[in-house]
KEKE-447689 format. One record per residue (C-alpha): x, y, z. Coordinates in pm, whole numbers, padded with zeros to 5 digits, always signed. Layout:
residues N
XYZ...
***
This chain:
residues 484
-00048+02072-00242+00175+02346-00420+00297+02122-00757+00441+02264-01101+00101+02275-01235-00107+02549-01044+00068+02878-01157-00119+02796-01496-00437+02796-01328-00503+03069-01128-00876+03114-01152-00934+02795-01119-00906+02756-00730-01180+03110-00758-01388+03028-00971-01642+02694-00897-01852+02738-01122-01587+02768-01431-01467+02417-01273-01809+02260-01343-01800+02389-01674-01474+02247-01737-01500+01936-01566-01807+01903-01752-01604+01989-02070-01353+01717-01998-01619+01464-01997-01729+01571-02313-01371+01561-02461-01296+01254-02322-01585+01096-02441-01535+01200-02831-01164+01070-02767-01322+00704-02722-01554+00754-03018-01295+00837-03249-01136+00515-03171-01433+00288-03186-01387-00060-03369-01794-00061-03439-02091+00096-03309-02095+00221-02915-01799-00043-02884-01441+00074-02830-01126-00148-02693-01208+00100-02386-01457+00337-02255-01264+00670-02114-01533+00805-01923-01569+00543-01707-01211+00607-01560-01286+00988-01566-01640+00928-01323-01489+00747-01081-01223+01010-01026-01462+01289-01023-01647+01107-00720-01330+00931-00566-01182+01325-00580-01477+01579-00536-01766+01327-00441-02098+01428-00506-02017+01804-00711-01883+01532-00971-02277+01468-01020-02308+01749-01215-02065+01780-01482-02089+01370-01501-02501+01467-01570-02388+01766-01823-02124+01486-01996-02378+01191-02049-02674+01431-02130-02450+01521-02411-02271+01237-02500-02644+01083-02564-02753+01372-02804-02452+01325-02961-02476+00969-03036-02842+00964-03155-02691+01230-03459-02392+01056-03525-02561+00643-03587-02875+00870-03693-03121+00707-03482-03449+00841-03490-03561+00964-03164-03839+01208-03053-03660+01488-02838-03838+01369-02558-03741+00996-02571-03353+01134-02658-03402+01285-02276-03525+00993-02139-03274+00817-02287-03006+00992-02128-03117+01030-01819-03153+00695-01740-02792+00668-01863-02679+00878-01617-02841+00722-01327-02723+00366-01458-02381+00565-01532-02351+00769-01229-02515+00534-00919-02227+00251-00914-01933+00459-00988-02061+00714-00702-02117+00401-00419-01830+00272-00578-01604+00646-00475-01760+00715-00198-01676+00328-00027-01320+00374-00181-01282+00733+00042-01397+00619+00340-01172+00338+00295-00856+00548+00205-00898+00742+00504-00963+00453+00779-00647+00302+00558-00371+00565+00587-00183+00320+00765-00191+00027+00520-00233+00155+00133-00160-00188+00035-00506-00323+00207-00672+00022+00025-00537-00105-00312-00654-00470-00276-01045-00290-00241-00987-00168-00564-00926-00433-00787-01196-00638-00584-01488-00366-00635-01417-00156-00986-01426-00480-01171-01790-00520-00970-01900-00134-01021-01807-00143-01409-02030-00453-01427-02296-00306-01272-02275+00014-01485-02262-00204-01835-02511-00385-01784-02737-00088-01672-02611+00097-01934-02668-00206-02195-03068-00135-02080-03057+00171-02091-02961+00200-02436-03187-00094-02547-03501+00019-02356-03488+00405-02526-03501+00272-02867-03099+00306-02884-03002+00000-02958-03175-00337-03012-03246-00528-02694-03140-00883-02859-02751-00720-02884-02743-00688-02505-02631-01015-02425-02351-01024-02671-02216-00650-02628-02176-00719-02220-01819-00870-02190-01700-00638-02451-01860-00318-02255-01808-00473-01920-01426-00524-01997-01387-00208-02199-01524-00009-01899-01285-00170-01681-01003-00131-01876-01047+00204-01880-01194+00258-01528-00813+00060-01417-00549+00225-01672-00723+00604-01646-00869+00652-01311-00547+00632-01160-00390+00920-01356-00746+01150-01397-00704+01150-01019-00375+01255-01014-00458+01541-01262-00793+01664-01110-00589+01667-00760-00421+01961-00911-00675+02161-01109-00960+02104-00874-00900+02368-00589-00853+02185-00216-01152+02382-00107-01387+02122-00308-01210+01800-00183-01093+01681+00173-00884+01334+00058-00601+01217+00205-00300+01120+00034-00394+00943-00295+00014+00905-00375-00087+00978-00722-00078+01347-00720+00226+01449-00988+00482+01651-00787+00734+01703-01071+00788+01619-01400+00961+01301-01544+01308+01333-01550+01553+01193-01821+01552+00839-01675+01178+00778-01652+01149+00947-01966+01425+00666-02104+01210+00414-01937+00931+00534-02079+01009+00580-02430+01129+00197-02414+00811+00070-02252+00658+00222-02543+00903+00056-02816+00844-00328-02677+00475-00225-02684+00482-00114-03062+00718-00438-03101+00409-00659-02971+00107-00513-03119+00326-00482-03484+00429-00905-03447+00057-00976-03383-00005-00775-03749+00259-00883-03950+00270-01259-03826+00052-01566-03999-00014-01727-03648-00362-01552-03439-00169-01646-03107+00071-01367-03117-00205-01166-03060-00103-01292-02657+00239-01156-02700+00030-00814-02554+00051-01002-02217+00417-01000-02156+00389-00617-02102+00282-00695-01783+00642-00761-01639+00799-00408-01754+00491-00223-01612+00528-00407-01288+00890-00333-01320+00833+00068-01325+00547+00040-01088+00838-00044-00800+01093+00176-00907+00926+00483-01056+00631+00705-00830+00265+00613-00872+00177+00870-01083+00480+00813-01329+00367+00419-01328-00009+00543-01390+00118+00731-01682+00271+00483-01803-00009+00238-01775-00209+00533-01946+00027+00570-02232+00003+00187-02315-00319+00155-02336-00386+00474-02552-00110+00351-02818-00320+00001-02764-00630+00166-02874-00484+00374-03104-00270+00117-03307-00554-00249-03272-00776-00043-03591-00445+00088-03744-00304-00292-03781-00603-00449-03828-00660-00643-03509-00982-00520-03445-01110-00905-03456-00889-00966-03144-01021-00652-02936-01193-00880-02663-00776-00985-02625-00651-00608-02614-00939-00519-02357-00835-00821-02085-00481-00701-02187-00474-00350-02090-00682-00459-01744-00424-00729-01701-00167-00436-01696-00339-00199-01529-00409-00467-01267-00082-00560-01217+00082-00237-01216-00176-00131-00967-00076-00373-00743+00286-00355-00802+00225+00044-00640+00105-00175-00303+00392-00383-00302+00633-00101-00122+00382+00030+00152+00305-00366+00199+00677-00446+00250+00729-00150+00511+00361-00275+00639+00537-00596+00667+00867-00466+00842+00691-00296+01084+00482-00605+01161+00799-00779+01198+00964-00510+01426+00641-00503+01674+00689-00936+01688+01012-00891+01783+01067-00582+02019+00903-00487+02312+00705-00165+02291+00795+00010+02615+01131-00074+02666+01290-00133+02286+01421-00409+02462+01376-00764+02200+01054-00927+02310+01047-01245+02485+01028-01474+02176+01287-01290+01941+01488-01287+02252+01471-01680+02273+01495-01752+01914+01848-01579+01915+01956-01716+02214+01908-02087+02118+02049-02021+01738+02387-01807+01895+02436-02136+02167+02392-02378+01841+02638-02129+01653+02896-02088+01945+02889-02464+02036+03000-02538+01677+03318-02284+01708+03404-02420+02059+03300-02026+02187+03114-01955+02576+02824-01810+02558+02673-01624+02893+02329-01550+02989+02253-01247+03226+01898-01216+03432+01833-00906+03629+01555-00723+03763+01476-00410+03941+01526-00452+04305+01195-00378+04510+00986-00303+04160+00669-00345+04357+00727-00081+04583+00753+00130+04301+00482+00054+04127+00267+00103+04451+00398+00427+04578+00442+00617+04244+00207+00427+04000+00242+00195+03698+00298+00526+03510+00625+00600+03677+00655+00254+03687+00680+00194+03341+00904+00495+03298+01162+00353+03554+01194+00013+03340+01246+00228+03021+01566+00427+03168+01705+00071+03304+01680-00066+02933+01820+00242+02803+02102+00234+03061+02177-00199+03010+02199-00128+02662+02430+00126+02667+02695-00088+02835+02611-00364+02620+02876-00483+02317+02708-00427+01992+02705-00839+01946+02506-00859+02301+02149-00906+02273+01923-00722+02540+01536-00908+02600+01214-00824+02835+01185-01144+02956+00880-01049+03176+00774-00767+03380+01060-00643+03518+01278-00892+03477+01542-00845+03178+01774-01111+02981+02095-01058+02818+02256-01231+02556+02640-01221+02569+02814-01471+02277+03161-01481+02337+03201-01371+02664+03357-01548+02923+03251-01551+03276+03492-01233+03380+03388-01025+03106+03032-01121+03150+03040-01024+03522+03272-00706+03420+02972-00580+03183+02740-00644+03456+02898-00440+03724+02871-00153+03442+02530-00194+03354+02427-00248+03772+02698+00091+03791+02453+00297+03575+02137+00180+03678+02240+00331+04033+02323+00659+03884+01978+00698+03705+01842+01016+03782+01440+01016+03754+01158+01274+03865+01106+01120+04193+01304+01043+04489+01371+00677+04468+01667+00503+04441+01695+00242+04183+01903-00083+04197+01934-00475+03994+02080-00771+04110+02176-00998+03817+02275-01366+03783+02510-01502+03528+02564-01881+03374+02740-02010+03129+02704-02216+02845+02792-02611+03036+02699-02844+02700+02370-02648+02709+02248-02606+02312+01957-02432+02430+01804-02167+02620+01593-02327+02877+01862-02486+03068+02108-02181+03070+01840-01970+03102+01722-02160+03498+02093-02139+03600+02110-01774+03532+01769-01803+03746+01903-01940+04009+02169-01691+04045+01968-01402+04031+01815-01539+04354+02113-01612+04529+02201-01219+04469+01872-01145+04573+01920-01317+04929+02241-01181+04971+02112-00857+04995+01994-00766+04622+02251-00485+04401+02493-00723+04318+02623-00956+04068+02626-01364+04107+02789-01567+03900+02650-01971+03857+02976-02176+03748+02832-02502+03711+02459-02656+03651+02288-02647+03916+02226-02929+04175+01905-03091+04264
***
């Protein structure tokens, strides 16, 4: 995918090996960006590369091992120097590479489920998205805790603290695995060259920049953000901490309107000023709040990019209930439904309504000298044709094989009869691969008191086999109910 952001990397999509060394540079970065907002001691309101793991191995799958290895090996050495714990080289080693197992093993199961998924999904994203909120929050709990042990078992941390850090890292991994994933796999879409990753359609690859409006949008998403986390410092009450929460509804609001990767942004955004502004102001006693916060967003907004694709899912669902798939005709049911509910509607306004059954003269013979294929064909060119003489207020049904129903409201018993002769007219003229002559016979009835289908619907019957022992290609009209 061409997007505004390749021309500046040119030797990326050449040059593999620079890519590990950058990818394994990001970690790095990304890593010192959530120490330098830590509220204590390995504990941040989130844990950035926990959102940047999963995207390596949701994007590039295994070659994300590697600069994920590279990032924790450092990120251990690192932290050893900066809380000065004393470590031999050797244990500082072991330390981190049972890190990176503990790190690496559930976000990798947890990727490489999610792209098998993704691809089997391409028809319904919303069903993909519902598989990720059920299985990070599981992966990120596995990878605390292991991480918890790993830390406590190399001398890194005391093994009595594991029990109370776990919420805090479990939720701080989420929250960051659920506000950043989304747009580190947008970004790494671009900069990774297509030769290292076969994904389908993530819908969170950035296309082109924001314009003015989702910049306005934006900028005040950010403003009634500030306006929360600034009422929960300046105010005497602890429960306007929970004010946080209401930032839910405009982040669900510009995950329908705006594209995924604008929304993930925007999640992004939020939860950087969040863990930017909870040590500024002082709220660093209420981080366990901030942490279910952002994951609460992120959640949401998350979900709010499923609601289009399940609404179209949902249309189409809808569309296959109520048509039939060879003919476009309305399926049986639909067809019924609207019948009954334009009889109820026209017997209220004192209007006829008419009920037309046809069927392909001789259908069998068809079917048995030219096959169901042709078969099937010849029923699709009579729908065609019946619909095109139909009014635009006329409903046209597959009632069964190939027998047809029409829906006329309105239409008295001459203009019912008048669209029928058109509609047998053109099926006559139908011009098809074979040699074979096609023809209907049709019955009309209408409406006699009837408020409902069934009754009309046995009259029209009735007539369709009087035209059919008359000699079949004609048109038969049933005046009153009839007689047993």
């Amino acid at each position: 995918m061409v997007t505004y952001w390749q021309p500046m990397l040119p030797v990326l999509t050449r040059q593999p090996l620079l890519i590990f060394l950058i990818l394994s540079m990001l970690w790095a970065g990304v890593w010192e960006a959530g120490r330098l907002l830590e509220v204590g001691a390995h504990a941040s309101v989130w844990y950035p590369p926990a959102g940047l793991s999963i995207a390596l191995f949701f994007l590039i799958g295994r070659y994300g091992i590697i600069p994920v290895v590279i990032g924790v090996t450092y990120a251990t050495f690192r932290a050893v120097n900066l809380y000065q714990i004393e470590l031999a080289f050797e244990q500082v080693l072991i330390a981190s590479a049972m890190s990176a197992v503990f790190h690496i093993l559930p976000y990798y199961l947890l990727a490489r489920y999610l792209r098998a998924l993704r691809r089997q999904e391409m028809g319904f994203y919303a069903n993909f998205i519902l598989n990720v909120l059920s299985w990070v929050p599981i992966a990120t709990l596995v990878a605390s805790i292991g991480g918890l042990y790993s830390l406590a078992w190399s001398g890194m941390m005391p093994a009595e603290q594991i029990g109370p850090s776990l919420l805090p890292f479990w939720i701080g991994d989420l929250a960051a695995a659920l506000a950043l994933g989304p747009v580190f796999i947008g970004l790494l879409s671009v900069i990774v060259p297509a030769s290292m990753h076969r994904l389908p359609d993530t819908n969170l690859q950035p296309s082109k920049p924001f314009n003015t409006t989702s910049m306005r949008r934006l900028l005040m998403l950010m403003m009634f953000l500030l306006a929360a986390l600034y009422l929960a410092a300046w105010s005497d009450n602890q429960h306007s901490v929970y004010a946080i929460f209401f930032m839910v509804v405009p982040h669900m609001w510009i995950a329908t309107i705006e594209k995924p990767f604008n929304s993930a942004v925007a999640v992004t955004m939020s939860s950087i000023i969040i863990a930017i502004f909870v040590p500024l102001l002082g709220l660093a006693e209420y981080v366990l709040v901030y942490q279910f916060a952002i994951c609460v967003i992120a959640a949401n907004a998350i979900f709010g990019l499923a609601l289009p694709a399940l609404m179209q899912h949902n249309r189409k669902m809808q569309q296959l209930l109520e048509t039939d798939s060879l003919t476009q005709a309305a399926s049986r049911d639909h067809l019924i439904n609207k019948a009954n509910a334009q009889l109820a509607r026209c017997a209220v306004q004192g209007v006829p309504v008419s009920i037309v059954v046809f069927d392909i003269d001789r259908f069998k013979q068809i079917n048995d000298q030219y096959g169901h294929g042709f078969g099937d064909e010849t029923l699709s060119e009579v729908a065609r044709a019946a619909q095109s003489c139909l009014r635009p207020c006329d409903l046209l049904g597959r009632f069964g094989g190939d027998e047809f129903v029409a829906v006329l409201p309105g239409a008295t018993l001459t203009q019912s009869k008048e669209i029928c002769e058109r509609i047998r007219a053109s099926i006559t003229q139908l011009q098809f691969r074979h040699p074979v002559s096609v023809s209907a016979s049709f019955g009309i009835a209408q409406s006699h008191h009837e408020t409902s289908f069934a009754p009309l619907f046995e009259r029209a019957d009735h007539a369709l086999y009087e035209a059919k022992a008359l000699g079949r290609n004609r048109v038969v009209t049933q005046l009153l109910p009839a007689v047993s």
